[in-house]
Residue frames as a rotation matrix with the C-alpha (Angstrom) as fourth column:
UNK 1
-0.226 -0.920 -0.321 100.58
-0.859 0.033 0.511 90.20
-0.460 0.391 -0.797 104.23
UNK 2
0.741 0.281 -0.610 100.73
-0.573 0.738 -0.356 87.30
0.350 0.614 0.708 101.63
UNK 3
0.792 0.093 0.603 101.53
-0.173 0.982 0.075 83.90
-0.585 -0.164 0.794 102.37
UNK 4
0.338 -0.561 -0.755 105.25
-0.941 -0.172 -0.293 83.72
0.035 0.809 -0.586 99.71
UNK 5
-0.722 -0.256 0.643 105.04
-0.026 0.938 0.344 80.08
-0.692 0.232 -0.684 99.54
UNK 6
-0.068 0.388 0.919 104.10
0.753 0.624 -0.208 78.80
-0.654 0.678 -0.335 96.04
UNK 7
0.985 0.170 -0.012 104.43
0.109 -0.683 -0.722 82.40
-0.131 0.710 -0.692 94.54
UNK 8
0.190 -0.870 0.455 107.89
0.788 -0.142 -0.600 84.00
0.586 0.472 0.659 92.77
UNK 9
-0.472 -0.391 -0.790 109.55
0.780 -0.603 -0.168 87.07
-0.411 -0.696 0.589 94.56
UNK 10
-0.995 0.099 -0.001 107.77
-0.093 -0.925 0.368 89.40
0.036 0.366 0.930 91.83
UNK 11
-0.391 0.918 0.059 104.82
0.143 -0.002 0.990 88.38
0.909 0.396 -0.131 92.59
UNK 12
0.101 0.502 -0.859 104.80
0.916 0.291 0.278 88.06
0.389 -0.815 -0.430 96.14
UNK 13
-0.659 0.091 -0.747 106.32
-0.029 -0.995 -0.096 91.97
-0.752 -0.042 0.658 96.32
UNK 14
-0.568 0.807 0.163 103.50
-0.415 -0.452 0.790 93.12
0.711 0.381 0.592 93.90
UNK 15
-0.027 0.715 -0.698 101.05
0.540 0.598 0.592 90.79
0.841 -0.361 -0.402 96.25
UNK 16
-0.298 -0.334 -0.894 102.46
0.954 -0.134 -0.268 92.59
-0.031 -0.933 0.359 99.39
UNK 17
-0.968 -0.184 0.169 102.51
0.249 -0.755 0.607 95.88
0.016 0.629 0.777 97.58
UNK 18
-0.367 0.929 -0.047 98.36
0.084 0.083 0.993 95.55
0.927 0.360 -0.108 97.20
UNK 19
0.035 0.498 -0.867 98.21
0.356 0.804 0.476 94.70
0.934 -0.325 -0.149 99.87
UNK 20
-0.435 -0.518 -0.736 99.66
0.892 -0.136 -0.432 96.80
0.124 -0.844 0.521 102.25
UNK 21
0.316 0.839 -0.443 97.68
0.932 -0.362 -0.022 99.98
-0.179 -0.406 -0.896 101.47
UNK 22
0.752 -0.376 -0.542 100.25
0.106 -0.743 0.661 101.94
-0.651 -0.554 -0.518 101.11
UNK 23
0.710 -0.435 0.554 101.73
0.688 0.595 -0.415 100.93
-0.149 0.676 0.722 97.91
UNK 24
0.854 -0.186 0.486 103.29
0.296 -0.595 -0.747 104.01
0.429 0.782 -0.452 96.82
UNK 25
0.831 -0.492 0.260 105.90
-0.524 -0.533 0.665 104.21
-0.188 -0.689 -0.700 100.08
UNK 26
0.383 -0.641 0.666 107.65
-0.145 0.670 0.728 101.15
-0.912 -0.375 0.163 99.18
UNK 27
0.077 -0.100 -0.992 107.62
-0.988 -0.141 -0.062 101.02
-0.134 0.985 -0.110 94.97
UNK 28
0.924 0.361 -0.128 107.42
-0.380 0.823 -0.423 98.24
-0.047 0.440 0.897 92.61
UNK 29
0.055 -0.858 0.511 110.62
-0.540 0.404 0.738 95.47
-0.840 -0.317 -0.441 92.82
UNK 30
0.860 -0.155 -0.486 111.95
-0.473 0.113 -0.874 95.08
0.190 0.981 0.024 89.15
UNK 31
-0.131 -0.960 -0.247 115.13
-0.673 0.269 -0.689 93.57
0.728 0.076 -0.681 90.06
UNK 32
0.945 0.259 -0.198 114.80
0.036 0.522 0.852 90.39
0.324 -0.813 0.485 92.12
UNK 33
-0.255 -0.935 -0.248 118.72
0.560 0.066 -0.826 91.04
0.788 -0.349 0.506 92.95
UNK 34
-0.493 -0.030 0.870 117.16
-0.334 -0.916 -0.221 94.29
0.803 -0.400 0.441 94.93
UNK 35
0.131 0.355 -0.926 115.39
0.648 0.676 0.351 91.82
0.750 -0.646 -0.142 97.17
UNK 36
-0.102 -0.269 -0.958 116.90
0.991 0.054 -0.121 92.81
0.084 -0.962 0.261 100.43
UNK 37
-0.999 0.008 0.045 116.86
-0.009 -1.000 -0.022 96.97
0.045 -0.022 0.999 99.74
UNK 38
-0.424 0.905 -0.037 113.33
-0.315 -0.110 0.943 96.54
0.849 0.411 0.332 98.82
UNK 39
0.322 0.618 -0.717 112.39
0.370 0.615 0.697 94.79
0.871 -0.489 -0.031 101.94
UNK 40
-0.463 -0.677 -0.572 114.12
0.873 -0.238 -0.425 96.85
0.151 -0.696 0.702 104.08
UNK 41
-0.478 0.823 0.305 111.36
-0.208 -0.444 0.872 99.28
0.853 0.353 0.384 103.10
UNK 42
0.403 0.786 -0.468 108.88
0.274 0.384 0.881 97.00
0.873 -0.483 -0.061 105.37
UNK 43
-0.311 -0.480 -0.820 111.65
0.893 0.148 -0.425 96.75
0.326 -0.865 0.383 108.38
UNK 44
-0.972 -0.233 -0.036 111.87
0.234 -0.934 -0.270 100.54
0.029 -0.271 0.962 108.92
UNK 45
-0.495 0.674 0.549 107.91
-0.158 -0.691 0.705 101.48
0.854 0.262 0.449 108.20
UNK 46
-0.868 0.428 0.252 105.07
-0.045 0.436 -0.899 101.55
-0.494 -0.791 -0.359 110.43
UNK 47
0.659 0.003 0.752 103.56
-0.751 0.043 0.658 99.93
-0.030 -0.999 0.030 111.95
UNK 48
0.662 -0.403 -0.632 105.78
0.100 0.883 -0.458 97.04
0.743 0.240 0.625 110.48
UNK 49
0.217 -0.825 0.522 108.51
-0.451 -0.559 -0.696 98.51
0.866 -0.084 -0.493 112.58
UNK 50
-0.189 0.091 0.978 107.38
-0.963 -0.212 -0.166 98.20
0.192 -0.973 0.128 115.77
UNK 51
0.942 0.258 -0.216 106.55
-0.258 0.966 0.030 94.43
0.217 0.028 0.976 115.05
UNK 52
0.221 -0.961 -0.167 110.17
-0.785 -0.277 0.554 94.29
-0.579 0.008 -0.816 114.99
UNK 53
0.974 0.144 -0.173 110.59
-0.224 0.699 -0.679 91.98
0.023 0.701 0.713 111.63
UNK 54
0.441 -0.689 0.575 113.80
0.393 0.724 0.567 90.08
-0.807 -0.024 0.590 110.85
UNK 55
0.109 -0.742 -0.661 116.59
-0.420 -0.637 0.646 91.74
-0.901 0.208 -0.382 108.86
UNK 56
0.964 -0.254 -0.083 116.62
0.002 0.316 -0.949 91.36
0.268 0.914 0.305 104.76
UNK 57
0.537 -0.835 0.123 120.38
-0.711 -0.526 -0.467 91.97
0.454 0.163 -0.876 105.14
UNK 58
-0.335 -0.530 0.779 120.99
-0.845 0.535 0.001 88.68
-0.417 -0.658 -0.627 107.51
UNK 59
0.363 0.233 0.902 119.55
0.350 0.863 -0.364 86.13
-0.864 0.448 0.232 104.57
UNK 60
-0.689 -0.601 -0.406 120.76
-0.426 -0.117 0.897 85.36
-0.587 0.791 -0.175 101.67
UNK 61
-0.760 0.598 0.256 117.51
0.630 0.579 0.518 83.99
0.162 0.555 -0.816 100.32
UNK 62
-0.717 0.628 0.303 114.28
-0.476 -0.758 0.445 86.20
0.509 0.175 0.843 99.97
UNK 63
-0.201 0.593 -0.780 111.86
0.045 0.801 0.597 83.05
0.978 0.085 -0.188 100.76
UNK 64
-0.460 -0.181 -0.869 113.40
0.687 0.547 -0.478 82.31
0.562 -0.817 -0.127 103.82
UNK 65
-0.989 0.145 0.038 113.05
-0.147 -0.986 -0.081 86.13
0.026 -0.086 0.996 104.94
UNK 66
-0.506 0.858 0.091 109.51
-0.812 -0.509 0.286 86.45
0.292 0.070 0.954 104.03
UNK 67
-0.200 0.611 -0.766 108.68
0.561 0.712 0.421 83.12
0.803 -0.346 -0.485 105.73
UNK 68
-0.616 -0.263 -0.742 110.11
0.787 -0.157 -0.597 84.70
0.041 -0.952 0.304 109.28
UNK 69
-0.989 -0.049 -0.140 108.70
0.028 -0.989 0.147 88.42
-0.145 0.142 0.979 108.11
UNK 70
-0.463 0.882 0.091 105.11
-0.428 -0.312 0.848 87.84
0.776 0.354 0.522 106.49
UNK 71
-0.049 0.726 -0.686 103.50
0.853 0.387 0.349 86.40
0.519 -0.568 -0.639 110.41
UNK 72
-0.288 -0.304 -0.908 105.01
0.819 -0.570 -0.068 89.43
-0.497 -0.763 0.413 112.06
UNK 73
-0.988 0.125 -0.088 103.11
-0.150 -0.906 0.396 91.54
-0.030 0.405 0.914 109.49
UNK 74
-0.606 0.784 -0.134 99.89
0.584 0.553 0.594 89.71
0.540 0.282 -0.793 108.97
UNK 75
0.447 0.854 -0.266 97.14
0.894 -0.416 0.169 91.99
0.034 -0.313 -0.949 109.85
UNK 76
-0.047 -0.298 -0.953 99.32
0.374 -0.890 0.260 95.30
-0.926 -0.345 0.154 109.70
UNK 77
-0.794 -0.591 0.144 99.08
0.403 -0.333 0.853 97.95
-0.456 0.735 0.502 107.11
């Protein structure tokens, strides 16, 4: 997973996206409003799942989210 300090939300979901192997399960985030649908993607797959990541749906920022979200993925995918 990517680091989503110092990048934009479209960059750090395209970064993730690359990154995850698996690009085609989750699709490309054109709408930074879709934030939280789009990342709900990660929650539910595996192995992300089983990491059990922090809910997109209980922030109201994306950032914050993918601080809590991108250690509990780091090395999966």
């Amino acid at each position: 997973m990517i680091d989503p300090r110092g990048l934009t939300l479209l960059q750090w979901a395209d970064a993730v996206i690359l990154s995850n192997g698996d690009a085609w399960s989750f699709g490309k985030l054109k709408d930074e409003a879709d934030w939280q649908f789009w990342a709900a993607g990660f929650v539910r797959a595996q192995p992300f799942a089983q990491r059990n990541p922090p809910n997109p749906y209980q922030f109201n920022d994306w950032r914050e989210w993918a601080m809590r979200a991108y250690p509990m993925l780091q090395g999966q995918g």
